[in-house]
C-alpha positions in Angstrom: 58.2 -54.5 291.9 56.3 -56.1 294.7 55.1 -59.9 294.0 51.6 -58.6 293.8 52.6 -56.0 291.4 54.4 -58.9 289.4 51.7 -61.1 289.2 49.3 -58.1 288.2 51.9 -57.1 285.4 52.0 -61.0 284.4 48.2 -61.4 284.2 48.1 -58.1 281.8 50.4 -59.4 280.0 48.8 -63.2 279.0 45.4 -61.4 278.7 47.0 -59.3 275.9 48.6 -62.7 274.1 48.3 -62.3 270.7 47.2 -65.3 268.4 49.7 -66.5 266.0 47.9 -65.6 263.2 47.7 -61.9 264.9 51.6 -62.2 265.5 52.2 -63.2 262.0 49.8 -60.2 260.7 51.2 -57.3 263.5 54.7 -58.8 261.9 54.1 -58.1 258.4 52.3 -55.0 259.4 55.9 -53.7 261.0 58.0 -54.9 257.8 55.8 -53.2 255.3 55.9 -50.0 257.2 59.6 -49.6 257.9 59.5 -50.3 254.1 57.6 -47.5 253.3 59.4 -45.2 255.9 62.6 -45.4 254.3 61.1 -45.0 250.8 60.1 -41.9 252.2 63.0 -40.3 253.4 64.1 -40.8 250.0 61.9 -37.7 249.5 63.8 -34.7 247.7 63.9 -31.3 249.4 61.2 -30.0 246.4 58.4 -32.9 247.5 58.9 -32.0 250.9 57.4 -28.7 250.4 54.1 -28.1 252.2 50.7 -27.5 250.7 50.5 -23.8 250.1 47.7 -21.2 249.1 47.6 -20.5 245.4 47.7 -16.6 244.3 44.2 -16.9 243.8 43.6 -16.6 247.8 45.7 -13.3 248.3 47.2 -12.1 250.2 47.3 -15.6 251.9 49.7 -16.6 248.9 52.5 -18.5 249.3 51.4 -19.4 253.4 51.1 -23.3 254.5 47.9 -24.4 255.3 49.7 -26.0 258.1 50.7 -22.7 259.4 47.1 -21.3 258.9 44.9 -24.2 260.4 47.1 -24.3 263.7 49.3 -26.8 263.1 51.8 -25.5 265.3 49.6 -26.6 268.4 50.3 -30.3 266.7 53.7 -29.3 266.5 53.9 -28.3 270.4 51.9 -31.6 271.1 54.5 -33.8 269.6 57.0 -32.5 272.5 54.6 -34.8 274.6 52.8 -37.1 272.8 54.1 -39.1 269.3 51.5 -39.7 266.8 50.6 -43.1 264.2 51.3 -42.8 260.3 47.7 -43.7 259.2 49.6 -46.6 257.1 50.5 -48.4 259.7 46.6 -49.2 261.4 45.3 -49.9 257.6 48.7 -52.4 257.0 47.3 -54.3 260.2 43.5 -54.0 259.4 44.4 -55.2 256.6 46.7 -58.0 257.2 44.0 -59.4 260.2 46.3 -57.9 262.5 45.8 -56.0 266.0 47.0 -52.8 268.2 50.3 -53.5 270.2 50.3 -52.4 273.4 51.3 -48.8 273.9 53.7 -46.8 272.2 56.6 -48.8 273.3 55.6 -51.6 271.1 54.9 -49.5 268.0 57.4 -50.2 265.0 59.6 -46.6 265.1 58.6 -46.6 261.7 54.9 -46.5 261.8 55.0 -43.0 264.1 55.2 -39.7 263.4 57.5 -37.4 264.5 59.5 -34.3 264.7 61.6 -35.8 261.8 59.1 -36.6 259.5 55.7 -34.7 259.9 56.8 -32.8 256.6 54.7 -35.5 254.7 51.5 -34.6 257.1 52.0 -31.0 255.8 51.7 -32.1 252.3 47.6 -32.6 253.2 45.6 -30.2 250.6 48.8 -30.0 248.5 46.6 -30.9 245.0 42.7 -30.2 246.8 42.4 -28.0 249.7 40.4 -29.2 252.5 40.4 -26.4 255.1 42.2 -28.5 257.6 45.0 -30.0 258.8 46.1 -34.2 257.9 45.3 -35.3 261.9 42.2 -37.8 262.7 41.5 -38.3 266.0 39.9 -41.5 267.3 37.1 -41.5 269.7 35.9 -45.1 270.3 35.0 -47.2 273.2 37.3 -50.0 275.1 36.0 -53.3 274.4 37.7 -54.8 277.6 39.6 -52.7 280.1 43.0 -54.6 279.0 42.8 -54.3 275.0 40.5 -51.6 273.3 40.2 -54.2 270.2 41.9 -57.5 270.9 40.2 -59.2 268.2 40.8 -56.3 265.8 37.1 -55.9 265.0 36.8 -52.4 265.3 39.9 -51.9 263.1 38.3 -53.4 260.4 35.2 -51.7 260.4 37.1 -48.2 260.6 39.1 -49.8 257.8 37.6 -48.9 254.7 37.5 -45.5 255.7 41.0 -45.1 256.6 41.7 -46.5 253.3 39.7 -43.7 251.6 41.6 -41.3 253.7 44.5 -42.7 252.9 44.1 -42.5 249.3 43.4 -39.2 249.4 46.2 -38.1 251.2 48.3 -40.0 248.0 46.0 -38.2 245.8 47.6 -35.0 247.5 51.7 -36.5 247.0 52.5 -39.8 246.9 54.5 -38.9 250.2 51.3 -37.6 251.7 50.1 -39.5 254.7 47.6 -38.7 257.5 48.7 -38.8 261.5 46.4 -40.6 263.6 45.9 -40.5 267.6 44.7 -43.2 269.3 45.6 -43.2 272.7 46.4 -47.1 273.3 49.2 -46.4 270.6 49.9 -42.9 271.3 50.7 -43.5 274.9 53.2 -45.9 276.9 50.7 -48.4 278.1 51.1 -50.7 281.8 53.3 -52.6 282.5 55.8 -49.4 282.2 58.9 -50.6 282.2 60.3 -47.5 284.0 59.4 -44.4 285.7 60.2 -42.2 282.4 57.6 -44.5 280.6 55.0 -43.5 283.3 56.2 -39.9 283.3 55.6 -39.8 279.8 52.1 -41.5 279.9 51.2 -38.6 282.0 52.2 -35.8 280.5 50.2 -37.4 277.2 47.2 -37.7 279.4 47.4 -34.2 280.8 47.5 -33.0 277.5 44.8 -35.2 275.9 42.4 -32.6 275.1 43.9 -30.6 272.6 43.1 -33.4 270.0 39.7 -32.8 270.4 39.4 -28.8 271.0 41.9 -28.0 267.9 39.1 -26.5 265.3 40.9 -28.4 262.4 41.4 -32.2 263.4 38.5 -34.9 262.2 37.4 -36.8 265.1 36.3 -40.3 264.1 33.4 -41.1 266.8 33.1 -44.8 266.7 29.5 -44.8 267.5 28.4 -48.4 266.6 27.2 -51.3 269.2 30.1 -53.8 269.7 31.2 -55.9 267.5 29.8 -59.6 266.9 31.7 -62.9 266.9 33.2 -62.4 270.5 32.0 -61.8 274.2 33.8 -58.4 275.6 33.8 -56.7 279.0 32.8 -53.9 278.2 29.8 -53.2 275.6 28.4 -49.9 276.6 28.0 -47.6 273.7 30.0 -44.5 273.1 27.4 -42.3 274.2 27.2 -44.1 277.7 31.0 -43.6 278.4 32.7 -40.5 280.2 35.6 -40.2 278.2 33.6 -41.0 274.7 31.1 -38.3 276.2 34.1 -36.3 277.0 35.2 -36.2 273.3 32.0 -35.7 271.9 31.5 -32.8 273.6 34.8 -31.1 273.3 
C-alpha cells in the first residue's frame, strides 16, 4: 500500500470503532450464534428434509418448494455471494449491538452456506407460503463508511425479523431465514487482499438477482433517518439510485 492508501485505510478504520458496549453486544451476538450453529448440525438426516407439496397439490406431490420457487438461482448465487442466518442480525438488534464490517468480520457461524442451507429449505415445511426463506434488504446508508453505526435501523427492522423468525421455527425448529444485506454479504474496504476485492466484485456484478428472483421478500426500509444522532447521509430511500434501483427491479 502506498502511505496515502494507508492513512485512508486507517481513517476507515477509526470511523468504524465500535463503542464498548457495541463490542461487548457484537461479542455476545457471535457466541450465541456459533451456539446455535452447532446445535444445528446436530440435525438428523429426517429433519433435514425439505418442505414438500402434500398429495393434495398433484401432481406436484412429493416436489420441494425450494425446487419449485427457483431456489436453484439462490443456490448458483451462493458460488459468489454467502448469505446471513436471520439469527444472527436479531442476536445483535437485540443485544444493542451493530453490523461488522463486511463479510470478513462475520462470525463463520452466523452465514449461510453451501453446507447448511438445508435448514432455509425447511421454509413452508408446516404452512406454505408460496416462496422461498430469502429477505432481501433494501435500505439507505446512513453515512458512506457504516450503513447503521449506531444500530438504529436494526432495531426498528427488529421486531419484524423477530416475527419472521418465529415463523420460520413455527415451520422446524431448525428452520431459519437467509438474509442479504450487502455490508455483510460482501468483503467490505480495507480488503486485505486482491481475492477479497475479487470477491466483492463478482458479488456486486451479481447483485441483481436478489431483487429480480419472483420469490424473495424485499424489505424496503422506507422511513426518514433515525433520531438521536447526526448522519451524512439522510436522503430517503426513494431519493437514492441504488434504493431506486431495488424498488424498481
Amino acid at each position: 500500500l502506498t502511505p496515502e492508501q494507508e492513512h485512508e485505510h486507517a481513517e476507515l478504520l477509526a470511523l468504524r470503532r465500535r463503542t464498548p458496549e457495541q463490542e461487548r453486544a457484537n461479542a455476545k451476538a457471535a457466541a450465541e450464534i456459533t451456539r446455535t450453529a452447532a446445535r444445528m448440525d446436530q440435525a438428523s438426516a429426517a429433519d433435514r428434509e425439505p418442505a414438500k407439496f402434500g398429495n393434495r397439490f398433484l401432481p406436484l406431490s412429493g416436489k420441494a418448494y425450494w425446487d419449485y420457487f427457483d431456489g436453484q438461482l439462490i443456490e448458483q448465487a451462493l458460488q459468489h455471494t454467502l448469505l446471513i442466518d436471520l439469527e444472527y442480525p436479531v442476536l445483535l438488534g437485540r443485544h444493542g449491538g451493530v453490523l461488522p464490517c463486511g463479510l470478513q468480520h462475520v462470525p463463520p457461524a452466523a452465514l449461510i452456506t453451501p453446507a447448511n442451507l438445508w435448514r432455509v429449505k425447511l421454509w413452508g415445511k408446516r404452512r406454505g407460503k408460496a416462496s422461498v426463506g430469502v429477505v432481501v434488504w433494501s435500505y439507505p446508508w446512513l453515512d458512506w463508511f457504516h450503513p447503521d453505526r449506531n444500530g438504529a435501523q436494526l432495531g426498528r427492522l427488529l421486531p419484524f425479523l423477530e416475527s419472521v423468525l418465529a415463523e420460520a421455527k413455527r415451520d422446524s425448529p431448525y428452520c431459519t431465514v437467509a438474509v442479504v444485506i450487502d455490508y455483510q454479504c460482501l468483503f467490505q474496504k480495507p480488503f486485505a487482499s486482491e481475492a477479497e476485492k475479487r470477491l466483492f466484485t463478482g458479488s456486486l456484478i451479481n447483485v441483481n438477482l436478489w431483487y429480480f428472483h419472483q420469490y424473495t421478500y424485499v424489505v424496503l426500509v422506507t422511513p426518514g433517518p433515525p433520531e438521536g444522532a447526526e448522519y451524512g447521509n439522510t436522503r430517503l430511500h426513494k431519493q437514492r439510485g441504488w434504493c431506486y434501483f431495488e424498488l424498481a427491479a
